[in-house]
NUBAGU-634632 format. One line per 4 residues: their letters; for each residue x, y, z of C-alpha. Coordinates in Angstrom, 2 decimals, always signed. Layout:
% residues N
A = X/Y/Z ~ ...
//
This chain:
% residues 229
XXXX = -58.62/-32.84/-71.32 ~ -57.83/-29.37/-70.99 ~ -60.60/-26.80/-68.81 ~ -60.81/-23.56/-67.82
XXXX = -57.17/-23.60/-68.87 ~ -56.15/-26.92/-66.88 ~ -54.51/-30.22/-67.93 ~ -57.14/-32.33/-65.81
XXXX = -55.86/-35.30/-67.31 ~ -52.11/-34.39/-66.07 ~ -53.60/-33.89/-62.53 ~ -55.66/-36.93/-62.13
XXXX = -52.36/-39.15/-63.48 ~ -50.47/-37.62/-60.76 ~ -53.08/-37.45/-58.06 ~ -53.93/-41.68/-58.96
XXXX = -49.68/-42.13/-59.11 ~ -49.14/-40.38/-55.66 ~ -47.64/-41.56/-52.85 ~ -47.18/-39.66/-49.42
XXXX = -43.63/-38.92/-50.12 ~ -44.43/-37.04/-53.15 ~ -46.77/-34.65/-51.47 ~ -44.92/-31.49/-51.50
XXXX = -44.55/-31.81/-55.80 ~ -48.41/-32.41/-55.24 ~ -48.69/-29.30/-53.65 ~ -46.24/-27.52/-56.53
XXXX = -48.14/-29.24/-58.94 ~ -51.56/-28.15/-58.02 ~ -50.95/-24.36/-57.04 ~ -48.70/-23.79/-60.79
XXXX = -51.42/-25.00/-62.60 ~ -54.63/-23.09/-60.70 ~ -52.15/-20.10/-61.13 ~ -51.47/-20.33/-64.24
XXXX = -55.26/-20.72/-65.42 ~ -56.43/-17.83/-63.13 ~ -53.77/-15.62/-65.75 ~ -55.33/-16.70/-68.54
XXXX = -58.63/-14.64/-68.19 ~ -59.84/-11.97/-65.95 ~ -59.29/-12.76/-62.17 ~ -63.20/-12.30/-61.19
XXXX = -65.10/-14.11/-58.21 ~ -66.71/-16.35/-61.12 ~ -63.40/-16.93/-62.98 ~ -61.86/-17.76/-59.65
XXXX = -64.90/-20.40/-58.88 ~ -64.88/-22.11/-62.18 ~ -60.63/-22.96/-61.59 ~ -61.27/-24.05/-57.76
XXXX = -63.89/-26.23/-59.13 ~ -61.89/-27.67/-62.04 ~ -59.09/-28.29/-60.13 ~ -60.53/-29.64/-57.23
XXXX = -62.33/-32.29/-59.19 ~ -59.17/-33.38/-61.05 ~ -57.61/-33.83/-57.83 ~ -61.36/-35.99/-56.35
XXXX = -60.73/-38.17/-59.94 ~ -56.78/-38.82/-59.54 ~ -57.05/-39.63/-55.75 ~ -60.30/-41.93/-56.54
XXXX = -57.99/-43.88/-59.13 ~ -55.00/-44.08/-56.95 ~ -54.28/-48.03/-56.54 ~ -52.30/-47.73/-53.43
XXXX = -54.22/-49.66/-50.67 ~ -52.03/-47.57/-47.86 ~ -52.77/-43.86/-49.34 ~ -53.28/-41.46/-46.78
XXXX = -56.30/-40.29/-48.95 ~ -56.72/-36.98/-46.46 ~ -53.24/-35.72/-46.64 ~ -53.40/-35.95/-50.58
XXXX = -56.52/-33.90/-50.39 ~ -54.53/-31.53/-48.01 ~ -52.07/-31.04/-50.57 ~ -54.43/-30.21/-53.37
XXXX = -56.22/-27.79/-51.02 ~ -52.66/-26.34/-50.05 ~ -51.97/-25.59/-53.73 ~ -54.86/-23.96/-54.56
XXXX = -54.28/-21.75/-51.31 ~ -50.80/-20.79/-52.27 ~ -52.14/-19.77/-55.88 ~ -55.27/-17.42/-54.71
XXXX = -52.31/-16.00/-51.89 ~ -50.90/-14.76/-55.07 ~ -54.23/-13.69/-56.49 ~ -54.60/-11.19/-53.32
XXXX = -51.44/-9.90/-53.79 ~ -51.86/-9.00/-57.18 ~ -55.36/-7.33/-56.00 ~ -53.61/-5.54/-53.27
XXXX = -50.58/-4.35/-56.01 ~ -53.39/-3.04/-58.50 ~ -56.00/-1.55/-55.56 ~ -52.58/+0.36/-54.36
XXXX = -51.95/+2.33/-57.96 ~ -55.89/+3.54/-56.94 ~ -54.51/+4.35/-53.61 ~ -51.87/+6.41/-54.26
XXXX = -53.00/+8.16/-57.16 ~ -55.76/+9.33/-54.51 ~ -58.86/+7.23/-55.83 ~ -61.44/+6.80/-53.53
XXXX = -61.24/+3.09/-51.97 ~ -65.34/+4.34/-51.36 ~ -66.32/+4.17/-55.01 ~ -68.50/+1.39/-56.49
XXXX = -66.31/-0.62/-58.39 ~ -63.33/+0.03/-56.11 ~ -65.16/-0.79/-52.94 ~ -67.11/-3.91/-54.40
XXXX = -63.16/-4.82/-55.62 ~ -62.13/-4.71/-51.71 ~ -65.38/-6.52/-50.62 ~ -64.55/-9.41/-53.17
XXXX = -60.75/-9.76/-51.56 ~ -62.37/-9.51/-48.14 ~ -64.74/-12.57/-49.03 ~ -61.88/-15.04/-51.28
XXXX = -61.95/-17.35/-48.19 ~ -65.59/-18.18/-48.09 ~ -65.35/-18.54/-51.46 ~ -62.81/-20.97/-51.66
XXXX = -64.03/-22.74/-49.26 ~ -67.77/-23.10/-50.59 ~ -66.66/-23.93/-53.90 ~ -64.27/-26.54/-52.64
XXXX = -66.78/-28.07/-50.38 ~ -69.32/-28.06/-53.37 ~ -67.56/-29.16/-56.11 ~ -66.22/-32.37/-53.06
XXXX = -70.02/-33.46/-53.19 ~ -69.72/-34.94/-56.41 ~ -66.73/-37.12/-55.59 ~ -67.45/-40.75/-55.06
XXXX = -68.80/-41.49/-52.04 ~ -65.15/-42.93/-49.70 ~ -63.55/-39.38/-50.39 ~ -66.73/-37.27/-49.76
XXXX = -65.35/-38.03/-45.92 ~ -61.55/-37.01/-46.39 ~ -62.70/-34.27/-47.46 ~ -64.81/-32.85/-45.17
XXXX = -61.93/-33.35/-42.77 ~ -59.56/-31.20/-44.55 ~ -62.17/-28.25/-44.87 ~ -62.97/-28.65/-41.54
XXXX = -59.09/-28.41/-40.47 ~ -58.59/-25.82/-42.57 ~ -61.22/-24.03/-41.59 ~ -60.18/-23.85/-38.02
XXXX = -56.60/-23.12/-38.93 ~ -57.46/-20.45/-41.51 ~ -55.94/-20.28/-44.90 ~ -52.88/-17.88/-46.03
XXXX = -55.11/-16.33/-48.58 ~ -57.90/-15.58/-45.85 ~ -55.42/-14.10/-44.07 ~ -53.74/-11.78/-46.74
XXXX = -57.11/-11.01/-47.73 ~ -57.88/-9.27/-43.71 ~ -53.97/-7.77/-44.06 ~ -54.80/-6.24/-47.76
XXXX = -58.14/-4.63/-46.93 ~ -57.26/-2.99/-43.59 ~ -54.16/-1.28/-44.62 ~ -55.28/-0.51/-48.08
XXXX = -58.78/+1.32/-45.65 ~ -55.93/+2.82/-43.55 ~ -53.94/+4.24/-46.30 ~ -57.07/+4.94/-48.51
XXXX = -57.52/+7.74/-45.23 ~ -54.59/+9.01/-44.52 ~ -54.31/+10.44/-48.82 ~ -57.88/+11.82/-48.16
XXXX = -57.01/+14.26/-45.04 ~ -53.70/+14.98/-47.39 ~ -56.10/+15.80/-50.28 ~ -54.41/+14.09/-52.87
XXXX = -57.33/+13.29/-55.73 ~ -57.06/+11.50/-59.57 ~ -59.27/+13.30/-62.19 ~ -62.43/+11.55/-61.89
XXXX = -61.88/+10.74/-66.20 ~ -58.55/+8.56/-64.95 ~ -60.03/+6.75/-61.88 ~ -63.19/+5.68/-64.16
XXXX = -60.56/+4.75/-67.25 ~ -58.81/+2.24/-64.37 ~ -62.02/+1.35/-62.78 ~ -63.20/+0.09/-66.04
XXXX = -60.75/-2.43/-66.48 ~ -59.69/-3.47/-62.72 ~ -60.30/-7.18/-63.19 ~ -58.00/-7.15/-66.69
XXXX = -55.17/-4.59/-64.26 ~ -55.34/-7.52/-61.51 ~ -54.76/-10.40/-63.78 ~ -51.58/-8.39/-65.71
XXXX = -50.53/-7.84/-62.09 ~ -50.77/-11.61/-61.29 ~ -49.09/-12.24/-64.17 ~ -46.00/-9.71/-63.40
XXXX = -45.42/-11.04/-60.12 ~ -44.95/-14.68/-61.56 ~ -42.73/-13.70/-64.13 ~ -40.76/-11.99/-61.24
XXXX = -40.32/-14.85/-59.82 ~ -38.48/-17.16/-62.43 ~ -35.21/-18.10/-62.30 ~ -32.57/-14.90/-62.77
XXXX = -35.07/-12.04/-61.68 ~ -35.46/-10.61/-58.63 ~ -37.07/-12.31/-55.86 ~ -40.07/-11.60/-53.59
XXXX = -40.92/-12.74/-50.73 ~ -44.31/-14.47/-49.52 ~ -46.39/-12.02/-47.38 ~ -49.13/-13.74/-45.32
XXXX = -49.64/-16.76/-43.26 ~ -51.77/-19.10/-41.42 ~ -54.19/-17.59/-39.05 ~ -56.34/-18.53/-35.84
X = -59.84/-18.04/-35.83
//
C-alpha cells in the first residue's frame, strides 16, 4: 500500500523480518523513505505530521508481526524513531538553506510569513514528538509500552532535529540583525514573490541537498547533534 508517498507494505515486511543485528538498515530504511515522501509535496507542519504518522504506524504493524520470540521490541522502535529524526534533521537544514536566501537578500526575519516560517522550525521537536506519541496509541496494546519508553528516552536525550532547529533559529535571529544595522533591504515586490512560495523553496531545497549527496557529487557534512535538556 502506498501513503502519503510511502511503501507501508515494504516497511511493515522489514519491521516483522527484523532482527537486532539489522538495526542500523532499519534505521536507513526508515529515514530514506520519510525523506523521500516529505519531497514529494510541500514541507508544511501538516505535510510533516501526516509522514510521521504514516511511517510510524508501518513501523507499530511490522514490529507487531515480527515472529521472533527474543526481539528487542524497544530498540526496533528506537530505530524507526532514529530514522525519522535523521530525515526531519534534513528538513531543518533545508529550512535554514531557504530562510538564509531571505537573510541575505536583507528580508526581514520579522515579517509574517517569514517569522511564522522560523516559529514552525523552532517547534519540529514537539511536533514530532506529539505525532509520534499519538499515532503509538493505536498500536496494539504490548507495544503501546515500548514505546512510551523510547519517547521518554528520547525526550530526555533530545533529538538532532530539536537541536538543529535551536542552532538554525538563533543564528539565522543573529544574522537577520547584523544586515539590518548594515541596511541591506529586498524590494518589498521580491520578498512577497519568495514569501509566497516558501514551503514549495524549502521542499526544492530538501530535494537539492539529497541529490548532493549521491554517489559522485560533492559531499556535505551532517550539522547538528544530540542535545541535553
Amino acid at each position: 500500500m502506498i501513503k502519503s508517498g510511502i511503501d507501508q507494505d515494504a516497511l511493515v515486511e522489514m519491521f516483522a523480518q527484523a532482527t537486532a543485528k539489522q538495526g542500523e538498515a532499519l534505521h536507513k530504511a526508515v529515514s530514506e523513505a520519510t525523506l523521500k515522501a516529505l519531497q514529494g509535496r510541500e514541507l508544511t507542519l501538516a505535510n510533516i505530521r501526516t509522514v510521521l504518522k504514516t511511517v510510524t504506524q508501518a513501523a507499530s504493524a511490522g514490529v507487531a508481526q515480527n515472529p521472533a520470540s527474543a526481539v528487542d521490541i524497544e530498540a526496533l522502535l528506537g530505530r524507526a524513531f532514529g530514522g525519522m529524526d535523521a530525515a526531519l534533521l534534513q528538513a531543518v537544514q533545508a529550512n535554514r538553506r531557504a530562510l538564509q536566501q531571505f537573510v541575505d537578500q536583507g528580508v526581514n526575519l520579522q515579517e509574517k510569513q517569514l517569522k511564522s516560517a522560523l516559529a514552525n522550525v523552532e517547534k519540529l521537536e514537539d511536533v514530532f514528538f506529539a505525532t509520534v506519541s499519538k499515532a503509538a496509541q493505536s498500536a496494539s496494546g504490548p507495544l503501546q509500552a515500548p514505546w512510551e519508553q523510547v519517547l521518554k528516552a528520547m525526550k530526555l536525550k533530545g533529538t538532532d532535529t530539536g537541536a538543529q532547529a535551536i542552532s538554525t533559529v538563533e543564528q539565522l535571529m543573529a544574522q537577520a540583525q547584523t544586515a539590518l544595522r548594515d541596511g541591506r533591504a529586498t524590494s518589498v515586490r521580491t520578498a512577497q514573490a519568495m514569501m509566497d512560495s516558501y514551503a514549495a523553496l524549502v521542499s526544492g531545497v530538501l530535494i537539492g541537498m539529497s541529490e548532493g549527496l549521491q554517489p559522485g557529487a560533492a559531499s556535505t557534512s551532517s550539522e547538528g547533534g544530540s542535545r541535553k535538556k
